[in-house]
N, C-alpha and C positions, 0 to 999 in steps of 0.2 A: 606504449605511452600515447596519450593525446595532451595536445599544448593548446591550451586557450589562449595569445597573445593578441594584446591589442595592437593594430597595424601602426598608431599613432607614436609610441613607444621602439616597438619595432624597426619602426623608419629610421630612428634617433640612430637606436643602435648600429644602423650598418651604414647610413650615411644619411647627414640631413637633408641632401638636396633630394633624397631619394622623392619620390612623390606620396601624398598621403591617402589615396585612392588607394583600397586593397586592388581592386581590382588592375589599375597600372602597376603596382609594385609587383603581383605577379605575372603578368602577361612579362613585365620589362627586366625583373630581378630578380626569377624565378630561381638561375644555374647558382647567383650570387649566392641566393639564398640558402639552396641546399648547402654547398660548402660551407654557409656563415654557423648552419646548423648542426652538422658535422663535427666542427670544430668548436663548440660550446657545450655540449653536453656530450659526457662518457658516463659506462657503466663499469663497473672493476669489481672482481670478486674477493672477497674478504681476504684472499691468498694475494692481490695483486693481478691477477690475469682478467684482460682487458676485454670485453663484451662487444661484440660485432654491432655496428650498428647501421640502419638504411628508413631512409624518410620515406614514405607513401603516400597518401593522399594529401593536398593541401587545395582546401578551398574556405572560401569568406562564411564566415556565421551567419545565418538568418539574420535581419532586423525587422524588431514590428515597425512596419512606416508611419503607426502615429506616434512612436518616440523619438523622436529629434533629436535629443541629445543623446541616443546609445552610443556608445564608444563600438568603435568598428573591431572586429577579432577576426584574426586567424585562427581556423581549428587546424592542427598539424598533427599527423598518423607518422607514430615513429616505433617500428619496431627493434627489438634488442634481442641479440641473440647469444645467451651464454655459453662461453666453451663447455666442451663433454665433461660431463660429471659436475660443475658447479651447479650450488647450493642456491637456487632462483628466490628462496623466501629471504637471502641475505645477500644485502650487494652494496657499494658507494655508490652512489650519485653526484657524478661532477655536474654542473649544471651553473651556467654564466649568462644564459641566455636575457639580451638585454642589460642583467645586471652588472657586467661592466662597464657602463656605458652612461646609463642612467640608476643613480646612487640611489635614488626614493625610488627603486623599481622591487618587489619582491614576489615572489614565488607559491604560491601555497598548494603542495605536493597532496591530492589525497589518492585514494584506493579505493576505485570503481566496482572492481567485482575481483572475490576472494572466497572462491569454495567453501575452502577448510575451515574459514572462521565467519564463514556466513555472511559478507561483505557480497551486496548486489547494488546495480545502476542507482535503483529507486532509495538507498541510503549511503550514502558513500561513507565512507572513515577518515578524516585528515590525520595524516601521519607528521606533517611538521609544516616548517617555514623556511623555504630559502632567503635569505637578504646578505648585504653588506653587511658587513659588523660593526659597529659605531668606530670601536676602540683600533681595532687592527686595518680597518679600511679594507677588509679580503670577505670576497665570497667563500664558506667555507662549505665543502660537502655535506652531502645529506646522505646518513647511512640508514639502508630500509632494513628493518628485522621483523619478520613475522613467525610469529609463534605456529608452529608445524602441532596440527592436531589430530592428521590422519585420514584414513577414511572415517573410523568411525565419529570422529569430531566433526567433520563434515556433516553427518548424520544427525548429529544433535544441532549444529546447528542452522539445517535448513527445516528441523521441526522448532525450532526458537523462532525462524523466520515468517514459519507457517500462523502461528501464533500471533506474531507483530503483523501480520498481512490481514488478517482478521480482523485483530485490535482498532488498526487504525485507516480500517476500509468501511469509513460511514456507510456507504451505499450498499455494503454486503450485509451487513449490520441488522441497518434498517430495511431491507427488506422480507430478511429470516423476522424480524420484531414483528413486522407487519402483516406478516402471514399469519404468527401463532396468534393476533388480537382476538382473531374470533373464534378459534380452536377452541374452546371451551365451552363454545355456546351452543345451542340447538338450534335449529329451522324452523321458524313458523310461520307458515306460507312465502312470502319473498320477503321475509324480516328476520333478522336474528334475533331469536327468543330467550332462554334464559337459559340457568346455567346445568349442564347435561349431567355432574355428579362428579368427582374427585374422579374414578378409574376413567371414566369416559373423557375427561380433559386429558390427564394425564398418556394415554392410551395416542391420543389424538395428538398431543404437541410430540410425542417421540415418532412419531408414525413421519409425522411432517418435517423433521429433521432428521431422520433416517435418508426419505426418499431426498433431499435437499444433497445429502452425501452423498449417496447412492450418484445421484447426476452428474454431481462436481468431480467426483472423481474419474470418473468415465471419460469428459474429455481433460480433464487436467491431465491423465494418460497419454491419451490421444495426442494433446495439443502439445505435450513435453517429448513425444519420440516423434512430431513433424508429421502422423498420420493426417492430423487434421490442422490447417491454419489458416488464421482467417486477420483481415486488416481487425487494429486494435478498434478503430472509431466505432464502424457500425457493434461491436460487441458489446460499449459502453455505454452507447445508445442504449442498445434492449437491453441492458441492466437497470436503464434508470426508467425501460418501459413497465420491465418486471415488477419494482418499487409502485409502481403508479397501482398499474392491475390490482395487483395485492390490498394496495392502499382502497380500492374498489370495493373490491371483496371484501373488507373490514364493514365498511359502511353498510354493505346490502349483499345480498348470498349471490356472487357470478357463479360459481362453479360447486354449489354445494354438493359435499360427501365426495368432491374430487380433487381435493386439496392436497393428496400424495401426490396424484401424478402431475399435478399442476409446479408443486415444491419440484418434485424431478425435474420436472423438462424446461425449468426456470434455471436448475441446478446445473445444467449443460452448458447454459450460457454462460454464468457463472465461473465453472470450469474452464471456460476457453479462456478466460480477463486471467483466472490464478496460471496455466499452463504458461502464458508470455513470460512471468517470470523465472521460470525454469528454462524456458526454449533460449533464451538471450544468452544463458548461462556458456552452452558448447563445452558441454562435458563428456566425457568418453563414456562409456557403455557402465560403466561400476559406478562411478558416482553419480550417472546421471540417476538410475534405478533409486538408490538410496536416496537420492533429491528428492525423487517424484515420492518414496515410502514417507521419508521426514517434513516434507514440507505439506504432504495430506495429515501425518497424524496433529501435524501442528493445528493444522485449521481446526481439524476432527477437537482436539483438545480445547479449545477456543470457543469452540462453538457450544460442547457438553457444559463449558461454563457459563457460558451464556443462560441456559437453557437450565440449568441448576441457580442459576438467580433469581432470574425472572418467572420461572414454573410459577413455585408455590404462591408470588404475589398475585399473579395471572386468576389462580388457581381462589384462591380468597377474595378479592377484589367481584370476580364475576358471578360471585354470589349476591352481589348486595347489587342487583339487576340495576337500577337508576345511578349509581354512581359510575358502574361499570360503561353504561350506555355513553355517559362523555367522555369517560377518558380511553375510551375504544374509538368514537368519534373525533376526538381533540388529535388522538393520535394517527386516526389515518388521515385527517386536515392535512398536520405537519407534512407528512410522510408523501401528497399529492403534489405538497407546494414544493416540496425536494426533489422528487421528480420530473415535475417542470421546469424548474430550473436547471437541469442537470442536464435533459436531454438539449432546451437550448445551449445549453455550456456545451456540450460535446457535437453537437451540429456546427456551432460558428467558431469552436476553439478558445473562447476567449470564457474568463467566469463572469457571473454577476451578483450582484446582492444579492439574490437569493443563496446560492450558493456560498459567498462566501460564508455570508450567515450561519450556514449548515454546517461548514465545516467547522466551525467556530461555535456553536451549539455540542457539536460531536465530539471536542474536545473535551468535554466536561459530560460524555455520557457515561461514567461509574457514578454519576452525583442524579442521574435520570432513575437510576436503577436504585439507587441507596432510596431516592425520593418515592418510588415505586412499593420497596418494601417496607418503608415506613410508613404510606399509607394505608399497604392491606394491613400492615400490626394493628394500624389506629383501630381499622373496618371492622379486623374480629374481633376485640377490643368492646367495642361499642355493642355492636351485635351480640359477644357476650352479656354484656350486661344488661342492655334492653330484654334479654329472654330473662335473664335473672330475676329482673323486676318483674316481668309481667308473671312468671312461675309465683314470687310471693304473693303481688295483690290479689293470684286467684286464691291462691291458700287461706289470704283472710277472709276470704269470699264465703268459706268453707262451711255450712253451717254445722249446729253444735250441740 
């Protein structure tokens, strides 16, 4: 378990003269504290047999200094250890902590990370609410049940995970979008020229998410068995350099005809930001395998649908050369000013309007992509019928 308590509350609870400094209350009421904690939360298994318990780490929560009024927290490291042979997905939770003390004090229990049912850090699940009871005046236990889904439930769902990792990773997103913008187009001289032919796009946008796999997966390997590990920052950095670059190459040919190995070794980095999610995990040898199998096919499946949307629009659109050329352009704008502002966000920690704008744009990208294919329908559409016409007027042209 980890206890987020606020020291302010905390104090109440074991004595008010206590001091409201975290940092005196544990230099001064450290021993107290342990015992205080010992003695307010137990674990019991569904038979009755009682769970070992020992407190660990206890130290203050970060505050940003230009919040003034954040409320001060304890973070506290408490492990439980059930006797042989019980059932760890099902247990009571006695837990008083605070709450006998102060009445409007409560609880809210979730589940940080949970294999089987695909519960990690980055989404947690709340499982309930500790409080007083209005009517009874009594803390009442919180009992955890988790549905047991196996290994191969595990499997399915760190490929669901893989899926929502993708979904709702703007910055992975857009920079696979950003690459394929000009995939369909040809070279002429240091410009991109016009549209290369159906097989020749087509050929080109799977080529470029092929090698994009290909990369991710290598260190998401790598970075999931601990061959390779690197700090998260700089990693997220080159992700939103990637985004930029690419955003480049849309506008004017950097690396033309080299756009596999470019998607590759963009895809490396890439992979190392997906492997953290798995490495945080500390799974044994069987399920971690299966993690790294399900949480790749997940992206892999995420991504084929991506690419099965957006293709054929890509593929229509960049035939009509002048409408394509701004919204090739419009899109690698966005895609530069996302980048900029990302890599500042992940240099100083902190986000800005640009970003949050983006990510707040990105919530609403099925509605980019519905907008996408509703414009190529219009394009062929019209291009249909303008050749319809001109086919007739020469026909009356026809002499007789």
């Amino acid at each position: 378990m980890e206890l987020q308590v606020p020291v302010s509350e905390l104090r109440l609870a074991l004595y008010p003269s206590n001091p409201e400094n975290g940092n005196l209350l544990l230099s001064s009421f450290k021993d107290s504290l342990l015992l205080y904690l010992q003695s307010h939360i137990q674990a019991v298994s569904l038979d009755g047999k009682k769970w070992a318990l020992k407190v660990g780490e206890i130290r203050l929560a970060k505050v940003d200094p230009e919040e003034r009024n954040t409320i001060q927290d304890l973070i506290i490291k408490i492990w439980l250890n059930p006797p042989p042979g019980a059932n760890t997905r099902q247990f009571i939770l006695n837990y008083d902590v605070i709450l006998h003390q102060v009445v409007t004090h409560s609880a809210l229990v979730s589940i940080r990370q949970d294999w089987e049912t695909g519960i990690v850090a980055e989404h947690p699940t709340d499982i309930g609410i500790i409080a007083r009871d209005p009517r009874s005046n009594e803390v009442f236990p919180l009992t955890v049940s988790l549905e047991n889904k196996g290994l191969w439930g595990g499997f399915w769902s760190m490929v669901g995970l893989g899926k929502k990792h993708i979904a709702e990773g703007t910055d992975h997103l857009l920079f696979l979008f950003t690459l394929l913008l000009a995939a369909p187009l040809l070279q002429k001289g240091k410009k991109w020229g016009v549209f290369g032919g159906t097989r020749y796009a087509l050929l080109r946008l799977l080529r470029i998410v092929t090698a994009f796999t290909i990369g991710h997966s290598i260190t998401l390997l790598a970075g999931s068995l601990d061959f390779l590990r690197f700090p998260t920052q700089p990693i997220e950095v080159l992700i939103a350099v990637s985004i930029l670059v690419s955003a480049l190459h849309a506008i004017r040919p950097l690396f033309p005809k080299r756009e596999v190995l470019i998607a590759a070794g963009f895809g490396l980095i890439h992979g190392l930001a997906f492997a953290h999610t798995l490495a945080d995990l500390e799974l044994n040898a069987t399920a971690m395998t299966l993690s790294i199998l399900g949480f790749n096919l997940g992206i892999e499946i995420q991504q084929l649908l991506l690419l099965a949307l957006i293709a054929p629009a890509l593929i229509v659109l960049s035939k009509q050369t002048r409408l394509f050329k701004y919204i090739r352009l419009g899109g690698a704008a966005f895609s530069m000013l996302a980048a900029l502002g990302w890599i500042v966000e992940r240099f100083v920690g902190h986000p800005n309007p640009i970003t949050e704008s983006v990510e707040h744009i990105g919530a609403f990208g099925e509605y980019v992509v519905l907008g996408l294919g509703l414009l190529a329908l219009a394009s062929y559409f019209a291009s249909t019928f303008n050749t319809t016409k001109t086919t007739n007027r020469h026909q009356w042209k026809l002499p007789i």
